[in-house]
C-alpha positions as CSV (number, residue, x, y, z in Angstrom):
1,X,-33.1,10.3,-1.0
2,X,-32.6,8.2,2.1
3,X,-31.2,5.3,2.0
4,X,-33.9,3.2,4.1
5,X,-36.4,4.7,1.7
6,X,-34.9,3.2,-1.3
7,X,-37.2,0.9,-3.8
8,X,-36.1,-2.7,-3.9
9,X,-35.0,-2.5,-7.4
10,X,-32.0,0.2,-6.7
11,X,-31.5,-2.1,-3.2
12,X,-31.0,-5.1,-5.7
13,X,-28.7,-2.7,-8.0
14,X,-26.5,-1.3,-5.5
15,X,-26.6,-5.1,-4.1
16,X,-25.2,-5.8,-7.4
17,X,-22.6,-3.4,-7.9
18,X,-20.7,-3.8,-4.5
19,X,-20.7,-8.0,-5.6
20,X,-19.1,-6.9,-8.8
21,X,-16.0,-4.2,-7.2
22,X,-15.2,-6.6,-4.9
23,X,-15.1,-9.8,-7.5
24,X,-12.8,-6.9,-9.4
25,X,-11.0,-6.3,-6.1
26,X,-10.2,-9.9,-5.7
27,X,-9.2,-10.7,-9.1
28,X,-6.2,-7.4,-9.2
29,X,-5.0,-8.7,-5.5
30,X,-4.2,-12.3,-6.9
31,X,-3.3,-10.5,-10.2
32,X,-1.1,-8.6,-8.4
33,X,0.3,-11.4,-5.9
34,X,1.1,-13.1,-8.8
35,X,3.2,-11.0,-10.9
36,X,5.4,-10.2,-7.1
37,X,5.8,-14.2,-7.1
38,X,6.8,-14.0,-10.6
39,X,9.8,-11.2,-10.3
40,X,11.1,-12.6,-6.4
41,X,11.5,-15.8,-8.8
42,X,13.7,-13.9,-11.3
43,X,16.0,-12.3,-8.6
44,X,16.3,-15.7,-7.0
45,X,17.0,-17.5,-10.2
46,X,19.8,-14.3,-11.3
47,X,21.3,-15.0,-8.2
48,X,21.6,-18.8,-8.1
49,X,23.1,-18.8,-11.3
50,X,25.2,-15.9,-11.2
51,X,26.4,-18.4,-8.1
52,X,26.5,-21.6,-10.1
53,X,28.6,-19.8,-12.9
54,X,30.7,-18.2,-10.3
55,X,31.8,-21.4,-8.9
56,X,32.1,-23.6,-12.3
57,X,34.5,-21.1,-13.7
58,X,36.5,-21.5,-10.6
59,X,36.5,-25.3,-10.0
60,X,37.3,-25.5,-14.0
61,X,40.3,-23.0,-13.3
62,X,41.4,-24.9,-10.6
63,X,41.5,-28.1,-12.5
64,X,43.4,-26.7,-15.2
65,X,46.0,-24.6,-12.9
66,X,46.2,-26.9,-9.7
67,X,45.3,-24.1,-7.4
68,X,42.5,-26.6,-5.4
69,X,40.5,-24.2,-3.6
70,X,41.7,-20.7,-4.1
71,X,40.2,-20.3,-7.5
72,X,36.7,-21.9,-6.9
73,X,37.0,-19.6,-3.6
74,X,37.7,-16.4,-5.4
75,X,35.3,-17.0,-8.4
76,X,32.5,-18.0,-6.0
77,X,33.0,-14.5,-4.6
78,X,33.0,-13.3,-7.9
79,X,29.7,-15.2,-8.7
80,X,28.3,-13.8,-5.3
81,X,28.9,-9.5,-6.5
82,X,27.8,-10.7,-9.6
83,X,24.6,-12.3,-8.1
84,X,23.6,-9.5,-5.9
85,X,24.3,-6.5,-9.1
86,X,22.5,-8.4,-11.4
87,X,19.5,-8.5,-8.2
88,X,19.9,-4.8,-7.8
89,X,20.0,-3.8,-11.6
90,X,16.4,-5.8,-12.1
91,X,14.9,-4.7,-8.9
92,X,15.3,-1.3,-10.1
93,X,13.8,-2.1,-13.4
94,X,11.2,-3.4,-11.8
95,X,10.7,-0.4,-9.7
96,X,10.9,1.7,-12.8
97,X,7.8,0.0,-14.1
């Protein structure tokens, strides 16, 4: 059959069905933008506080040994690796999936 030479009734159905895939289309992109918001907040907040930690543990250690900055310096760093393994470790979880 034609497609010009179609009864209303199947015009009206395949009207129909092309309104519904692309409602269903619509809904699995915000779905989907949604969840990628949701894990590039995770990474960002596994960095920040791998950073905050980092350089808490060093201004702590500094108070205590009187080594103003080297250890808030050198824990930062250590804050920073951790940071950016942590990042790497759930990205590839996240790949995984």
């Amino acid at each position: 059959m034609i497609r010009e030479n179609r009864p209303p009734a199947l015009e009206d159905l395949d009207r129909k069905i092309r309104r519904a895939k692309s409602g269903r289309e619509q809904r699995e992109l915000r779905r989907t933008s949604r969840v990628g918001m949701s894990y590039a907040f995770r990474l960002t907040t596994e960095m920040a506080a791998a950073l905050v930690i980092g350089a808490g543990i060093g201004w702590l250690m500094d108070g205590w040994l009187g080594t103003d900055p080297w250890g808030m310096l050198v824990f930062l760093f250590v804050g920073f690796v951790a940071g950016i393994l942590n990042a790497y470790r759930t990205a590839k979880r996240i790949a995984d999936i």
